[in-house]
N, C-alpha and C positions, 0 to 999 in steps of 0.2 A: 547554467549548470545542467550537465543531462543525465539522468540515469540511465541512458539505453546501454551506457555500458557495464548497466549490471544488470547480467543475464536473471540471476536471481530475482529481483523485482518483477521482470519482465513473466519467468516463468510464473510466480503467487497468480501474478493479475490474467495469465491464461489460464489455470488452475480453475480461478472464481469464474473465467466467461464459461468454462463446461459447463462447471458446476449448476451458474446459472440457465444454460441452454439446456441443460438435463432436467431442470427444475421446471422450466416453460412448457417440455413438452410432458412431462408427468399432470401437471394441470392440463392442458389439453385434452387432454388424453381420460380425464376424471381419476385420476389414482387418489390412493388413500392419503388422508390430509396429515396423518403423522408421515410418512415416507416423505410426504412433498416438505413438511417441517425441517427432518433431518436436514434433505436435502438445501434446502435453504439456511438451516446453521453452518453447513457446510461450505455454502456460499460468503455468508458472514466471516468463518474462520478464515477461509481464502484472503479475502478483501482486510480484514484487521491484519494479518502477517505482510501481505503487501506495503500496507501503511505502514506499519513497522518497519520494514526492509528500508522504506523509503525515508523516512524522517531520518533513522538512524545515518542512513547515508547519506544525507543531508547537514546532518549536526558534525559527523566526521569530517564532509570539505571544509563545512563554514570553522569550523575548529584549525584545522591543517593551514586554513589562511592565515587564520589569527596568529597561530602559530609563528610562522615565515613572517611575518609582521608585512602582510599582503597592503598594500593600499584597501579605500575602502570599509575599516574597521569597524566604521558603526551603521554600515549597512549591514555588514555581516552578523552584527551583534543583534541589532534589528530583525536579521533573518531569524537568527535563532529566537529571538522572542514570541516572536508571530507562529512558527510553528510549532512551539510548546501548546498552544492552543488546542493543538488537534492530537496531542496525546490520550 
């Protein structure tokens, strides 16, 4: 299964590498440790929407199979289990 074809996921997770690269060079650089904080929650909200984006889109294929009664069924049901995990 790929997500490259959701642009969305893609954008979150370029979103968090600014994020992050803004955050690297602020340390660098000695800025103040609340700004470089922000910046780093900023980071985090990035990356949790991403996982989000992604799980969700994950649970919709592994569902959409089951649905169509795809072969496979309890690997897919397996999928879904394992990724509950990381909610």
């Amino acid at each position: 299964m790929s997500h490259a074809n959701n642009p969305e996921i893609l954008g979150r997770l370029k979103r968090a590498q600014g994020h992050l690269a803004a955050t690297l060079r602020m340390v660098e650089v000695g800025e103040d440790g609340l700004a470089i904080a922000q910046q780093l929650q900023a980071v985090v909200k990035a990356v949790e929407k991403a996982k989000t984006m992604l799980i969700l889109d994950h649970v919709d294929h592994c569902v959409a199979h089951l649905a169509n009664g795809a072969e496979g069924r309890d690997a897919r049901l397996a999928s879904l289990r394992e990724i509950t995990k990381y909610l």
